[in-house]
ZAVO-818458 format. One record per atom (N, C-alpha, C): residue in three letters; z, y, x. Coordinates in steps of 0.1 Angstrom, whole numbers, plus 5000, padded with zeros to 4 digits. Layout:
N
ALAZYX
...
//
This chain:
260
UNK234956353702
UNK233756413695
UNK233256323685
UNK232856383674
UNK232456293663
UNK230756303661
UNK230156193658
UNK228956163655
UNK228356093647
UNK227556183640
UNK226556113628
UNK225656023635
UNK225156003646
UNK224355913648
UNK224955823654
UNK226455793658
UNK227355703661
UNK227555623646
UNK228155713639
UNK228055623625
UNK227255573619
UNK225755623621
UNK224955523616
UNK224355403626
UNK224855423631
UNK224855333645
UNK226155163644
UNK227155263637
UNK228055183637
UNK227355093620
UNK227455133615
UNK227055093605
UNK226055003601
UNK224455013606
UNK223354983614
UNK224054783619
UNK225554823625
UNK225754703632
UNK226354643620
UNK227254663612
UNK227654623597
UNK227054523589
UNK225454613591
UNK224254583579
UNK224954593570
UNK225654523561
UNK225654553550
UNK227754553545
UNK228154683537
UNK229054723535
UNK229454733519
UNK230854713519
UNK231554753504
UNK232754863506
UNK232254983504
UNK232655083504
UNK234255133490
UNK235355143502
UNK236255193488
UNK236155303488
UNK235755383475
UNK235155453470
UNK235855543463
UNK236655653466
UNK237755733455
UNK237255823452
UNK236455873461
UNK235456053462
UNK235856123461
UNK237056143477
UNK237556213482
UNK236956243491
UNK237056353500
UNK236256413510
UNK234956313520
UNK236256243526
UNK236056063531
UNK235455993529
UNK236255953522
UNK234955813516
UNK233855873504
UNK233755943503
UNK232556013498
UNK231356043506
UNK232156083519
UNK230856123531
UNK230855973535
UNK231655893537
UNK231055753544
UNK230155683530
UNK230155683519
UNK229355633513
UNK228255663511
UNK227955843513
UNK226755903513
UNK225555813526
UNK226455853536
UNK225955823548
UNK225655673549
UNK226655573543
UNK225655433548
UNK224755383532
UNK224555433523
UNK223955453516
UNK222555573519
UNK222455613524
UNK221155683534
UNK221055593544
UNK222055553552
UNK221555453562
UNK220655333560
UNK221555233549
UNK221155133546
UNK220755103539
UNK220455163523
UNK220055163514
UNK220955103507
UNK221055133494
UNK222055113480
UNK221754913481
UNK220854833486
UNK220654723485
UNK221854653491
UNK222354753502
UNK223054723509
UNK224454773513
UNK224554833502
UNK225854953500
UNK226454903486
UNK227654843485
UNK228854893477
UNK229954953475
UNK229755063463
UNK230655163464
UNK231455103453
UNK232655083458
UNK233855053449
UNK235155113450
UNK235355143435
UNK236655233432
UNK237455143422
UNK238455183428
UNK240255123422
UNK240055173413
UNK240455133404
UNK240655223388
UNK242155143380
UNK242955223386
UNK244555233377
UNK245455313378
UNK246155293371
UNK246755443364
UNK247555563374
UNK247155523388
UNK247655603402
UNK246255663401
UNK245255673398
UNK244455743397
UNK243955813388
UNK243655933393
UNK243856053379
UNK242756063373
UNK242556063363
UNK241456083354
UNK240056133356
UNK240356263363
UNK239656383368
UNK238756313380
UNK240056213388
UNK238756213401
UNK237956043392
UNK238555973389
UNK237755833381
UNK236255933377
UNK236656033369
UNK235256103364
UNK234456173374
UNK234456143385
UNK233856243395
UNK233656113401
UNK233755993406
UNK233155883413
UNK232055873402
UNK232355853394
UNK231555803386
UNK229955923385
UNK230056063385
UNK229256163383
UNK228956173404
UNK229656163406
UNK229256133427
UNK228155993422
UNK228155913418
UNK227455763423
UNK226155813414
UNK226155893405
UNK224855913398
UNK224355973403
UNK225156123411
UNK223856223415
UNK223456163430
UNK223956083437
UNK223456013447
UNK223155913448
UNK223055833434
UNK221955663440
UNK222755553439
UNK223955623442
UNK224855483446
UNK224855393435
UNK225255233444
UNK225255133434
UNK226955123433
UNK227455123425
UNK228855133424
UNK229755063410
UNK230655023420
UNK231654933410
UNK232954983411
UNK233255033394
UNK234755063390
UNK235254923389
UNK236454893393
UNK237154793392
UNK238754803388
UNK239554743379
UNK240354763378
UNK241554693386
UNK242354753391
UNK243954723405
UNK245054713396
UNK246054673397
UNK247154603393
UNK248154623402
UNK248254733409
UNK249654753418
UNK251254753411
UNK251054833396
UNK252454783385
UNK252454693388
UNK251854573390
UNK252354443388
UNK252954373400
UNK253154503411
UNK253754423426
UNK255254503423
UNK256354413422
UNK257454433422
UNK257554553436
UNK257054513444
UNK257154603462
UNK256854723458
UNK255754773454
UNK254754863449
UNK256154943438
UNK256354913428
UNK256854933416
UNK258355043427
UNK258954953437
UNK260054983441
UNK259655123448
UNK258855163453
UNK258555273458
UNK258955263474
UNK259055203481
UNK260255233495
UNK258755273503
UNK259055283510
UNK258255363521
UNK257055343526
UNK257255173526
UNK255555113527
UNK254855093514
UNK255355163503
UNK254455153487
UNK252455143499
UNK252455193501
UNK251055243504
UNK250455093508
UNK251355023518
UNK250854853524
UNK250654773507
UNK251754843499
UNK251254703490
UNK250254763478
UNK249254873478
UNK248454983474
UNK247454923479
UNK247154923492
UNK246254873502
UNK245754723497
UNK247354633494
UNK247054483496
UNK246354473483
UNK246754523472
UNK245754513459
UNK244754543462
UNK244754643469
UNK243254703467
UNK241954593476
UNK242554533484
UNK241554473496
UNK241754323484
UNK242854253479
UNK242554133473
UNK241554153460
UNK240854273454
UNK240454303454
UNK238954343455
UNK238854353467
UNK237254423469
UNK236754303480
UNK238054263487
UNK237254123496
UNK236754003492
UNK237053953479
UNK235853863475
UNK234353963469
UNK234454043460
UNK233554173461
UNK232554153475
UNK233254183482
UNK232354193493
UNK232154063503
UNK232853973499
UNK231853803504
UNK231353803499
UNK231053853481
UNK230053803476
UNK228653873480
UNK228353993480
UNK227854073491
UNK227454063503
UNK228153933510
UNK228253923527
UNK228554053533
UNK229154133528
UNK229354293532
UNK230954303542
UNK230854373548
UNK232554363554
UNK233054553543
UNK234154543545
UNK234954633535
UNK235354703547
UNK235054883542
UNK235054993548
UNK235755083540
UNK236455173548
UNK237655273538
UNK237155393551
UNK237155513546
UNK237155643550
UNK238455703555
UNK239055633564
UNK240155663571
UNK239655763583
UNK240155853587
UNK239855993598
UNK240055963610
UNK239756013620
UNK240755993632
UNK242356043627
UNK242256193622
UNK243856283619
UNK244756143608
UNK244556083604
UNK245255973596
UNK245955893602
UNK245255823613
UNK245955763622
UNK247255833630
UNK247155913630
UNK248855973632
UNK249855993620
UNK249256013607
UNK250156003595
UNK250955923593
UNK251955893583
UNK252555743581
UNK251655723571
UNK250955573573
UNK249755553564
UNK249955383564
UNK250755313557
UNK251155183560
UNK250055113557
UNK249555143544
UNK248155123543
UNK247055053551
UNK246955133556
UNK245855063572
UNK246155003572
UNK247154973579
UNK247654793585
UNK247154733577
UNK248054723566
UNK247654613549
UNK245854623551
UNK245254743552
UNK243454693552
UNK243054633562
UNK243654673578
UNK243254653586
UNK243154503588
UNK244654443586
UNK245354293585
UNK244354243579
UNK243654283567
UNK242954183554
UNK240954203554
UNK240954303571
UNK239154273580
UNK238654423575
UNK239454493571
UNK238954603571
UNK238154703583
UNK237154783584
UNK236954813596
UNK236654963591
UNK237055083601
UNK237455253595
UNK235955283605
UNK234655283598
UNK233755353609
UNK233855523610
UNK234755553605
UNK234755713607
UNK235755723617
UNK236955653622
UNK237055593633
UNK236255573644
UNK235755503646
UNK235255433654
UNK234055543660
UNK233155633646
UNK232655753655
UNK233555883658
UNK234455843655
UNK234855983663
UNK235356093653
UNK235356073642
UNK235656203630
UNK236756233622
UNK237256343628
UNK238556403619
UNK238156403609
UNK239456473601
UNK238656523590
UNK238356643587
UNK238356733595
UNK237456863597
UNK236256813601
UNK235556733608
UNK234656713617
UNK233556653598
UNK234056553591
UNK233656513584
UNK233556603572
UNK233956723568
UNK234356833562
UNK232956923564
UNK232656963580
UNK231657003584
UNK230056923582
UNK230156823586
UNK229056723584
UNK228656743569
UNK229356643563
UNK229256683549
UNK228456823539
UNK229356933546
UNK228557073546
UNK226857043552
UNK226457033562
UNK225757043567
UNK224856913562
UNK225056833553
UNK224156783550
UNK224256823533
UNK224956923524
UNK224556933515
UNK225256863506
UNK226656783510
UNK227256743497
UNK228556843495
UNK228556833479
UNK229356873472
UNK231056853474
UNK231056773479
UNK232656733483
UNK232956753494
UNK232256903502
UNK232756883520
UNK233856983516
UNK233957033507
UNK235557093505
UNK236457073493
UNK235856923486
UNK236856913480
UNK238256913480
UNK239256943473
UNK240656953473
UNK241556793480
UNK242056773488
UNK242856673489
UNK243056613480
UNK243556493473
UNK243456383462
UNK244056293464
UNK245356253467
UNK245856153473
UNK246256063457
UNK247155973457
UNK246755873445
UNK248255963438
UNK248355953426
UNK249155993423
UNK250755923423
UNK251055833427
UNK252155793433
UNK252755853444
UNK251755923454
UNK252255993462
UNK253356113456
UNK253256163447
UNK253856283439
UNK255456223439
UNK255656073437
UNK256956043432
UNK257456033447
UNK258956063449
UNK259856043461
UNK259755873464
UNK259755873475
UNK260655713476
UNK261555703471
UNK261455533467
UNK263355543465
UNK263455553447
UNK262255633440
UNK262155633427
UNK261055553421
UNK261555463410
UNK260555343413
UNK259055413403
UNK257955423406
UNK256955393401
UNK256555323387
UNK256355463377
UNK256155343367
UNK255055473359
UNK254555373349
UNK253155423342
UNK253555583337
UNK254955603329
UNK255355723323
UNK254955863339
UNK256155813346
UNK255855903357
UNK254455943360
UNK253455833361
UNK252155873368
UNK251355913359
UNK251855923347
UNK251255993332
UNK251756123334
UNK253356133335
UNK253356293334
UNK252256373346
UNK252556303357
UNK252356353366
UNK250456413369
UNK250256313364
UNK248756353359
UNK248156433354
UNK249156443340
UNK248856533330
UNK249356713331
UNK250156693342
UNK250756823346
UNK249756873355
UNK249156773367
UNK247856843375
UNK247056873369
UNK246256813360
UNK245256833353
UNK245456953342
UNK246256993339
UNK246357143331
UNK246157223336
UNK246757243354
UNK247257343365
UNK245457323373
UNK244957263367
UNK243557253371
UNK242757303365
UNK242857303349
UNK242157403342
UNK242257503339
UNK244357573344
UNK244157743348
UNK243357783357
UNK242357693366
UNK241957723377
UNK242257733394
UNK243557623395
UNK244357623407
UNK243457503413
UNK242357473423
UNK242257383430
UNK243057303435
UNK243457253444
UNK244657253454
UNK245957233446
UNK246357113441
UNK247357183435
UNK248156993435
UNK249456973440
UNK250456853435
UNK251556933429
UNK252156753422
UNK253456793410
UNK254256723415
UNK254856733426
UNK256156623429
UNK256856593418
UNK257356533414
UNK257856463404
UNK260156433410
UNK260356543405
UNK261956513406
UNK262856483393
UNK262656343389
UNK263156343375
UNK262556433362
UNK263856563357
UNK262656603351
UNK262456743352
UNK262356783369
UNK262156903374
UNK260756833379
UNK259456963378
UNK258456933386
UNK258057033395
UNK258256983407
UNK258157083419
UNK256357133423
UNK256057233417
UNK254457243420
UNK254357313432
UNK253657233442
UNK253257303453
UNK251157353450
UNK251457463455
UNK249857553454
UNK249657613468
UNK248457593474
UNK247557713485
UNK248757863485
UNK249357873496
UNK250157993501
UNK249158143492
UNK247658113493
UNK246858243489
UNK247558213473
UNK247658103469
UNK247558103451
UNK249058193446
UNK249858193453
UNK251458233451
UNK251158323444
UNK251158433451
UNK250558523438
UNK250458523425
UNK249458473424
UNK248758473407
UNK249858373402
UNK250158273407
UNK251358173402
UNK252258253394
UNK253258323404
UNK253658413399
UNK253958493389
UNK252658573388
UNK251758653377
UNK251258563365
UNK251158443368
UNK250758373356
UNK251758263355
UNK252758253355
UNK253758193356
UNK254358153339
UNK254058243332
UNK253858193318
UNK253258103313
UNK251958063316
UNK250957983314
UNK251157833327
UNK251557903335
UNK251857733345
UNK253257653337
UNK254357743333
UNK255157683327
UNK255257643312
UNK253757653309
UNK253657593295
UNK252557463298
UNK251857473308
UNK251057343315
UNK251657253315
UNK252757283326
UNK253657153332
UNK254757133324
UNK255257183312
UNK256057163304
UNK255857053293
UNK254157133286
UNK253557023281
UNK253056863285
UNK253356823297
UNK253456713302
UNK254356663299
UNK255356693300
UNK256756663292
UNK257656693307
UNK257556753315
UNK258956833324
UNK259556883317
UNK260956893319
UNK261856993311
UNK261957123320
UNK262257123330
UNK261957253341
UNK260857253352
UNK260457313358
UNK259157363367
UNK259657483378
UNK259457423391
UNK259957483399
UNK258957513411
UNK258657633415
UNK257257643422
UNK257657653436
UNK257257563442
UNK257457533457
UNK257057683472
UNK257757743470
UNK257257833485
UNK256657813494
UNK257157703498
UNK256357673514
UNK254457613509
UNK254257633498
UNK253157603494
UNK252657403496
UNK251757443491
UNK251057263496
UNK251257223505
UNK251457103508
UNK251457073522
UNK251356873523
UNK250156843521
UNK249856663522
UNK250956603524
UNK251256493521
UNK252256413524
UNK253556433529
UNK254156553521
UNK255256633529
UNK256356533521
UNK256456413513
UNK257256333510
UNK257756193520
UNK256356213532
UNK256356113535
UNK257756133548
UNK258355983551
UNK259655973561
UNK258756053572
//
């Protein structure tokens, strides 16, 4: 069972935190909450900012940290520059992670703050190599530790009035690429540029797997339909990204359906 007054409880024990900060469902509700807890004196919200991150959500941390108080730091990450990372193999995510914590852990010595990530209970069964790499380098998951899925934090969220308790999923855009295909700025450009079109026909919910130069768009099972029916206009979205073909996934969305 999950609890708000376990987390601020947990937190409470923290005193003071550096929050990685994407403003995704997650760590959006863990920043709200120890930022009400503890006060912004004692809260840093910090976001990764490189080119695995899509434009769209960079502009929404930034419009999240204004309409709520937060004291927040864009910071710029350098995972191109990890050969590991670049290779794509299966643990891309541990060497994601390791940028990201070398990174935010002097950030948060300087602070005396310990470094918090919005990890779920439901994650911990994912392949999420990640963790390790944060966990290894003092990271601590209080959404974890009280108890919260991510339905459970979905609901809370509602129930206290933010805007992101049903945000769309947002994972970094590397995820789009297969393993095995190495990671580089063009791919995470197209890849970007193809969601972000399919976002302003109005598709929430929406990845661009990335197969060379077929782009496999998975959409919400409800969205098939209109896809479909507007299939003219999706295949001038994702074309103008520079795909040469666009292939619309059946089995619809589905999170990390790349992962081993």
């Amino acid at each position: 069972m999950s609890d708000l007054a376990a987390l601020r409880t947990r937190l409470h024990e923290l005193d003071r935190v550096a929050v990685a900060f994407s403003g995704g469902a997650d760590s959006a509700f863990l920043a709200w909450v120890a930022n009400d807890t503890l006060g912004a004196d004692r809260v840093l919200a910090v976001t990764a900012v490189s080119p695995s991150l899509a434009a769209d959500e960079a502009a929404d941390c930034a419009a999240l940290a204004e309409e709520w108080g937060l004291r927040w730091s864009p910071v710029p990450t350098s995972e191109l520059d990890r050969p590991d990372y670049v290779a794509n193999g299966t643990d891309r995510c541990f060497h994601c992670k390791a940028e990201l914590m070398d990174v935010m852990v002097p950030l948060a010595a300087g602070e005396g703050a310990t470094v918090v990530l919005g990890v779920n209970v439901d994650d911990l069964g994912d392949h999420r190599p990640g963790q390790q790499a944060a966990g290894d380098r003092g990271a601590v998951f209080p959404l974890v530790d009280a108890g919260f899925t991510k339905a459970a934090v979905r609901d809370a969220s509602r129930e206290l009035g933010l805007r992101t308790w049903d945000k769309p999923a947002a994972a970094c855009l590397a995820s789009r690429i297969p393993y095995g295909t190495p990671v580089t700025l063009a791919r995470l450009d197209g890849v970007g540029r193809a969601e972000a079109a399919l976002h302003r026909l109005g598709f929430r919910q929406v990845r661009v797997r990335h197969h060379g130069e077929v782009a496999r768009v998975e959409l919400e099972l409800a969205d098939l339909d209109a896809a479909v029916r507007r299939r003219d206009e999706i295949v001038a979205a994702v074309k103008g990204a520079g795909y040469r073909w666009v292939a619309l996934d059946l089995e619809g969305f589905r999170s990390g359906n790349l992962n081993p």
